[in-house]
C-alpha positions in Angstrom: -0.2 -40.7 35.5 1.3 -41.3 31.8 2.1 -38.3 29.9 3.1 -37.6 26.3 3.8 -34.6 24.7 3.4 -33.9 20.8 5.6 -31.3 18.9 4.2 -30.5 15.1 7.2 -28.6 13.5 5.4 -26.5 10.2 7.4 -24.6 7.7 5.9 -21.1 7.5 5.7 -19.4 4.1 5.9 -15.6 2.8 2.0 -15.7 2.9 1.2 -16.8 5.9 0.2 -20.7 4.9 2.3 -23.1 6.5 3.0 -27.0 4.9 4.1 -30.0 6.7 8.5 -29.7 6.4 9.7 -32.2 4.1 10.8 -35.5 5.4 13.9 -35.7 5.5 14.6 -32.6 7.4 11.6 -33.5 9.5 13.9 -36.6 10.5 16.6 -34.7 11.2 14.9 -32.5 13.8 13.1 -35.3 15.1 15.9 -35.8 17.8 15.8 -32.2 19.3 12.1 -33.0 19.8 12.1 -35.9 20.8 14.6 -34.4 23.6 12.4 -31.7 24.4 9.4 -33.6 24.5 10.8 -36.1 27.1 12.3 -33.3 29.2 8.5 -32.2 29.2 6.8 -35.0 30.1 9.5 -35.4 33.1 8.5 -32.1 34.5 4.5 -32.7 34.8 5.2 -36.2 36.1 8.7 -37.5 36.8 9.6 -34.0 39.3 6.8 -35.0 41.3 9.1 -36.7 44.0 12.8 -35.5 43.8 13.7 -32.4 45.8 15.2 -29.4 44.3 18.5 -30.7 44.0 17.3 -33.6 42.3 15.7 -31.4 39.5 18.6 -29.1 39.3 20.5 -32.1 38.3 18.3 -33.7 35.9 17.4 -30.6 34.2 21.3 -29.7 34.1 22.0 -33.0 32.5 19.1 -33.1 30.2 19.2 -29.6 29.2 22.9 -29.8 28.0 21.5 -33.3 25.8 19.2 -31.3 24.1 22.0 -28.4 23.6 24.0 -31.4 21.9 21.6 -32.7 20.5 20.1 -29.6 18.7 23.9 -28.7 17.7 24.3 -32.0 16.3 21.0 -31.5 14.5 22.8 -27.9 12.6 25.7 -30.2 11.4 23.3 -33.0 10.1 21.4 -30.2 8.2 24.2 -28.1 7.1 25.4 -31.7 5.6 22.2 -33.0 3.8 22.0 -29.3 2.2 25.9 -29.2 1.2 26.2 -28.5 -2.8 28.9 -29.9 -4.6 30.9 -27.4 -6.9 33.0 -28.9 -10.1 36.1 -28.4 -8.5 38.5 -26.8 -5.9 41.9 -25.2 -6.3 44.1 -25.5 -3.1 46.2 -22.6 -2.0 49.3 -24.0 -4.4 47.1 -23.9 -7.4 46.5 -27.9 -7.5 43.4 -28.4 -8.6 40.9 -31.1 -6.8 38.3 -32.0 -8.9 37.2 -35.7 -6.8 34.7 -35.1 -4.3 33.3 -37.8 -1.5 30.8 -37.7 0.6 30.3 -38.3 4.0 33.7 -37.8 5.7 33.3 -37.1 9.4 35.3 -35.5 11.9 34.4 -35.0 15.6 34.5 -31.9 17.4 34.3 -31.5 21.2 31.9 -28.4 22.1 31.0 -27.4 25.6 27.6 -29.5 25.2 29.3 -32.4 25.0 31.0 -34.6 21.8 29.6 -33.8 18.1 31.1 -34.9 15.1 30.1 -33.3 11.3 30.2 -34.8 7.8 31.1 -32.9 5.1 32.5 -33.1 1.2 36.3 -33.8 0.5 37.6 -32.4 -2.4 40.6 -34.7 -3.2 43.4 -34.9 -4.9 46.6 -38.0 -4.9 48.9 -35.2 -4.3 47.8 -33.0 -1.4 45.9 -33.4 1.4 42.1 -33.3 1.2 40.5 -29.7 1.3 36.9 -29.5 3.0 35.1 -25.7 2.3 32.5 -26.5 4.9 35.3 -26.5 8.0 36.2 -22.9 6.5 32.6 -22.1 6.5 32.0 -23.4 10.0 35.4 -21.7 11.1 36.8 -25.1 12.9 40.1 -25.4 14.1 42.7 -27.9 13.3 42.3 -30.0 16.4 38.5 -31.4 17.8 38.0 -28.7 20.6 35.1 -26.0 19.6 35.6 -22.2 20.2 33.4 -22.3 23.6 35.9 -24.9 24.8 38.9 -22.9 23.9 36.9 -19.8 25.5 36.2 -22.2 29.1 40.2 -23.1 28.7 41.7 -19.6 28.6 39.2 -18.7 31.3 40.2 -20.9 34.7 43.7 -21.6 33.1 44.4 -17.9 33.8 42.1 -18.0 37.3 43.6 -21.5 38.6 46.0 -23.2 36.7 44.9 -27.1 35.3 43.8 -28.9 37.8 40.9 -26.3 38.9 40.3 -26.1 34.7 39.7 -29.9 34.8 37.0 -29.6 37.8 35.0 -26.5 35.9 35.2 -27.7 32.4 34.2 -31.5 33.4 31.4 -29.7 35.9 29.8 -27.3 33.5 30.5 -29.8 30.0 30.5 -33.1 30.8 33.6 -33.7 29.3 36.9 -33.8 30.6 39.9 -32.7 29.0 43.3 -34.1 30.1 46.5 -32.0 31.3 48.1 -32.4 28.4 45.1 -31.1 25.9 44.8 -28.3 28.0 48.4 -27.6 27.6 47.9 -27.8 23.8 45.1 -25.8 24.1 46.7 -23.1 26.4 49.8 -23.2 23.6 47.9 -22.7 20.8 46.1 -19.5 22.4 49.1 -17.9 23.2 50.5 -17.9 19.9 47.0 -15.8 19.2 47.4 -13.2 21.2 49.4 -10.6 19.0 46.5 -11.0 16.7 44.3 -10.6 18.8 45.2 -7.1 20.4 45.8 -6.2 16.8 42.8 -6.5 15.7 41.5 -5.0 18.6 43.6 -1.7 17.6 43.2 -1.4 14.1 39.2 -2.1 15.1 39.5 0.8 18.1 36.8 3.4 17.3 37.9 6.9 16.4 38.3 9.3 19.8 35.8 12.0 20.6 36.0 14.9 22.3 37.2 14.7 25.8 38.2 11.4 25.5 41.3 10.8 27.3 44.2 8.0 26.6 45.3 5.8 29.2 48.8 4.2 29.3 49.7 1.6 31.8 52.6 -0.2 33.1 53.1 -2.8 35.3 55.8 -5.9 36.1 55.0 -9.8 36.5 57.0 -12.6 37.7 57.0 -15.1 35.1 58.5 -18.9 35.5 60.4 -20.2 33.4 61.0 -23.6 32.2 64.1 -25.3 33.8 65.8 -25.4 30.5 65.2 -21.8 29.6 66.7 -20.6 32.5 70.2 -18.8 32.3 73.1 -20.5 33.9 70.4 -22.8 35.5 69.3 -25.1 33.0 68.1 -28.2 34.1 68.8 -27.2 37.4 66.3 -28.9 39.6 67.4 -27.1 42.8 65.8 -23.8 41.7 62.2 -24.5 41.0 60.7 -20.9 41.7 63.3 -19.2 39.3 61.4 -16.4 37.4 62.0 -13.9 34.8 60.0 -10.5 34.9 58.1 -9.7 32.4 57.1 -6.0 31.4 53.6 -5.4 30.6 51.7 -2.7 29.0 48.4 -1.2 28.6 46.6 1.3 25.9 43.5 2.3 26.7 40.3 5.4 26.3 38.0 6.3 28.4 35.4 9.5 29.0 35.9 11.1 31.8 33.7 10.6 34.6 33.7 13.6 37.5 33.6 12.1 40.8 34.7 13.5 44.0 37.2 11.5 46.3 34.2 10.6 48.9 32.9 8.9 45.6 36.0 6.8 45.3 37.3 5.9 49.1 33.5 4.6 49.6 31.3 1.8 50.9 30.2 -0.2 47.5 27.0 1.2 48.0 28.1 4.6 47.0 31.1 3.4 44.4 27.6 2.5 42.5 25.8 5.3 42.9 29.4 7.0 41.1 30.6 4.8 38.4 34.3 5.6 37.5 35.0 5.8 33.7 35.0 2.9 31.5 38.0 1.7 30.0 37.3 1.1 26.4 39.1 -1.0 23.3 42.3 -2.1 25.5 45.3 -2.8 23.9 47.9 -5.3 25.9 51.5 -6.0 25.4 53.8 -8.1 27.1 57.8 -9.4 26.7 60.5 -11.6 28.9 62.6 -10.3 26.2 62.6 -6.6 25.8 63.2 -4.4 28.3 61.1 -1.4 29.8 62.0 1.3 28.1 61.2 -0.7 24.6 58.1 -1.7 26.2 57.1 1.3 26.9 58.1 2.9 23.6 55.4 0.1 22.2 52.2 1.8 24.0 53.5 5.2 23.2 53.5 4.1 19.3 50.4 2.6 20.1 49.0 5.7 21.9 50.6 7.6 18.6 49.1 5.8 16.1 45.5 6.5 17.6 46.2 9.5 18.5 48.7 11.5 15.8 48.5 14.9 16.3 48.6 14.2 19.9 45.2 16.3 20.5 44.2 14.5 23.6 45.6 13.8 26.8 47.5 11.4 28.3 47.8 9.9 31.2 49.9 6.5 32.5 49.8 4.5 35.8 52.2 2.7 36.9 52.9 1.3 40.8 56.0 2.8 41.6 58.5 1.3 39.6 61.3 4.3 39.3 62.3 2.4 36.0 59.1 2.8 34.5 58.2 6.2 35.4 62.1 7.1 33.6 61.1 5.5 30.7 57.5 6.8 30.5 58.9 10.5 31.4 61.3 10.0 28.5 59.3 9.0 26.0 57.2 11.6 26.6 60.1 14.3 26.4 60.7 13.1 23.1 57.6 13.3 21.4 57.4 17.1 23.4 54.3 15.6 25.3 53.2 16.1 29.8 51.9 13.0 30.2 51.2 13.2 34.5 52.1 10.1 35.7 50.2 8.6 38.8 50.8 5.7 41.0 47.4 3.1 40.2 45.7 3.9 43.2 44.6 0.3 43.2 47.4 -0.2 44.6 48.0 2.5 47.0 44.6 1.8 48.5 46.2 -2.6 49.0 49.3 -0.9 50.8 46.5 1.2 53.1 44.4 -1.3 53.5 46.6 -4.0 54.8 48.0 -1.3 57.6 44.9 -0.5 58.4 44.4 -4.1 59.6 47.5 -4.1 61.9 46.6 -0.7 63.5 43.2 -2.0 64.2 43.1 -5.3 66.1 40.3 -6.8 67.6 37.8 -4.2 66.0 35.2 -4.9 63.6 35.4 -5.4 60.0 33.2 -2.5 59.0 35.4 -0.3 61.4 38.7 -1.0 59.7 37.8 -0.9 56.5 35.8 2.9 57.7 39.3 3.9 59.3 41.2 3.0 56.1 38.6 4.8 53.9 39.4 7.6 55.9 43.6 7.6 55.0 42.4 7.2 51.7 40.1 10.1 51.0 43.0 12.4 52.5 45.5 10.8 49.7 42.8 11.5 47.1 43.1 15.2 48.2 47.0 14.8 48.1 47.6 14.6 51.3 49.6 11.2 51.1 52.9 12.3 52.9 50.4 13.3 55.9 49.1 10.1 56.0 52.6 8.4 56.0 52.9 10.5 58.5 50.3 9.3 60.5 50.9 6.1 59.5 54.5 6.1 61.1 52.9 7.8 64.4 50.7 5.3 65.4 53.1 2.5 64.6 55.3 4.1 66.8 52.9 4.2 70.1 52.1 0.7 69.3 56.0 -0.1 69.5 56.3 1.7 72.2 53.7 0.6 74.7 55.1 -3.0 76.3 51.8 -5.0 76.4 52.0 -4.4 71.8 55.3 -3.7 71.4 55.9 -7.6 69.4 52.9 -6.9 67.0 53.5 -7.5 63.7 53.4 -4.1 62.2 55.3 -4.9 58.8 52.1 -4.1 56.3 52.5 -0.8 58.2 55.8 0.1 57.5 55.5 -1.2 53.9 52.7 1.2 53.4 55.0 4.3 55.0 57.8 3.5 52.8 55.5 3.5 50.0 53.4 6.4 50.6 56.8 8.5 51.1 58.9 7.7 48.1 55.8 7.9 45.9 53.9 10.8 47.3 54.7 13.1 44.2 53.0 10.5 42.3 50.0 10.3 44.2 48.6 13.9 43.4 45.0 12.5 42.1 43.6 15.7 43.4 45.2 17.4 40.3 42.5 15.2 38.7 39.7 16.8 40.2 37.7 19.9 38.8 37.9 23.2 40.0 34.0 23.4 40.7 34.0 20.4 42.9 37.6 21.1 45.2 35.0 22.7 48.1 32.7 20.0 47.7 35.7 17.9 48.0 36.9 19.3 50.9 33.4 18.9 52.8 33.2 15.1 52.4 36.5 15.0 53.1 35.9 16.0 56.7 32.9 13.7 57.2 32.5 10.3 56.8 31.5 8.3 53.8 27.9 7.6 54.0 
């Protein structure tokens, strides 16, 4: 069965009447339709014998053509409606009073290639100035926003290779190491703007709301040459410098119980924790923690002033960051409590869970651990080291276990003991709910 498919395109007016579009942007759209139309046709009567995958495919592939297509089509308009103005002055004062038509330059979207013709503005002396790039905000080199967007993306998740596979999967297009180096290059050098922007754009705190400073370390590696005493060096390839990072952020408290917290997901849903809002990041190789840290307390400062609203700053037991934030704090006369992210805590209980449970279902375990952790949400997180340290003991001591691997186990112990006073969250909870608390605590997490 033959099939076509007809697509009348009107232009509608204040009235209500409609009028055939004139020509020439009736040509320009005719691509778009044409797209559509075929896509149409190949549903009613080419689908008819290709299983599911088959039609996944085709519609993938023809879906992004029209995408391309109907961006292509924006650029073709925005260039057939393009006034010329008498003349431009470049940022030096130079005037450029020649204008051309028709110069093109490509630009790699995540639809697939483009390219958009526009009016230069010459002059001998300087390079040629084109107002419609500024108006369409395009960067220097050919790769679009949504390209640079996919980039940052699996670069952070998986490094280039696993960008390659995603970008050339989802686009069509693939992008070679060393463009995504460029691209990954010219992102970082944004990123002071951007958290910037983000902070002089943070809305205003309201009543209750409660700031959030965070601290945490990461191994960074550094380029053979940049490496101290090492440079060139190809014998140390894992060399790494640590780099101190920061965090500002507010949020609205959100009263929960610690049976809402140690949970199955299920219930974690049912009790949403609060919403970190209008983040601020900070990060340095260079500086060291304490001057870190002084950056989110100016940050915290400047939103804050009169220092009206409490503070609060997580950190995962690094004894030089909770110096520095405890300092900071004396000097600007402020209590900022200072908690060990329980993110982390619950990792360390986790992972001894395991070990202490061998052999015993999934659901089990990870019941058992809730369990450690809903008495460390009460405070209780020496006792659980303690427990902790108990059972790892039997298990040494009984000859048919006494080689398991128990080390998770006696991380978590060392952690849970020289970071207990840290660990208080039950400070955290209201006064109305510590019975309620204290009931779920001795029955188990529905």
């Amino acid at each position: 069965m033959a099939m076509s498919v007809s697509v009348t395109v009107l232009e509608v007016h204040d009235d209500g009447s409609t009028t055939p579009l004139d020509p020439e942007t009736a040509a320009l759209l005719a691509g778009p339709v044409q797209q559509f139309s075929s896509m149409i046709s190949w549903a009613v009567d080419g689908a008819a014998g290709a299983d599911h995958g088959d039609r996944e495919k085709t519609i993938a592939h023809d879906g992004r053509a029209l995408q391309r297509t109907l961006l292509q089509t924006t650029f073709d308009l925005d260039a057939a409606r393009e006034e010329r103005v008498s003349h431009l002055v470049s940022a030096a004062g130079i005037r450029h009073g020649g204008v051309e038509k028709g110069h093109d330059r490509g630009l790699i979207s995540i639809f697939g290639p483009v390219h958009a013709q526009r009016l230069a503005y010459r002059n001998r002396r300087e390079a040629n100035l084109y107002p419609a790039d500024a108006r369409w905000e395009l960067p220097a080199d050919s790769y679009s926003m949504g390209m640079r967007t996919l980039a940052a993306y699996h670069l952070a998740l998986g490094g280039y290779g696993t960008a390659q596979q995603v970008i050339a999967q989802r686009t069509g297009v693939t992008v070679g190491r060393a463009q995504l180096s460029m691209l990954a290059a010219d992102l970082a050098r944004w990123t002071d703007d951007f958290y910037e922007q983000r902070a002089r754009d943070a809305a205003d705190l309201a009543d209750g709301d409660v700031l959030m400073l965070q601290a945490d370390g990461k191994g960074i590696a550094v380029r053979p040459e940049q490496r101290a005493g090492a440079r060139g060096d190809a014998t140390h390839p894992g060399v790494k410098k640590m780099c101190e990072i920061v965090a500002v952020a507010r949020f609205t408290p959100a009263v929960r119980v610690p049976a809402d917290i140690a949970a199955p997901a299920a219930r974690r849903r049912e009790h949403p924790g609060p919403e970190a809002t209008d983040k601020w990041v900070r990060g340095s190789i260079i500086e060291d923690i304490p001057a870190v840290i002084g950056q989110a307390f100016d940050e915290a400062d400047r939103r804050d002033p009169l220092h009206v609203h409490q503070r609060v700053a997580l950190v995962d037991a690094n004894k030089q960051q909770i110096a520095a934030i405890g300092e900071h704090a004396r000097q600007r006369d402020l209590k900022v409590p200072i908690f060990i992210d329980y993110i982390h805590t619950a990792e360390y209980v986790r992972q001894a869970a395991v070990q202490l449970n061998p052999g015993k279902p999934a659901a089990a375990v990870s019941e058992w651990g809730d369990g450690q952790l809903l008495r460390i949400l009460h405070g209780r997180a020496k006792a659980v080291a303690a427990t902790l340290a108990s059972l790892a003991a039997k298990i040494r001591k009984n000859p048919r276990t006494r080689d398991t691997d128990l080390g998770a186990v006696d991380r978590a112990v060392t952690y849970l003991t020289n970071n207990h006073p840290y660990m208080r969250y039950d400070t955290l909870i209201p006064p109305r709910c510590s019975r309620r608390c204290r009931r779920l605590a001795r029955s188990p997490p529905r």
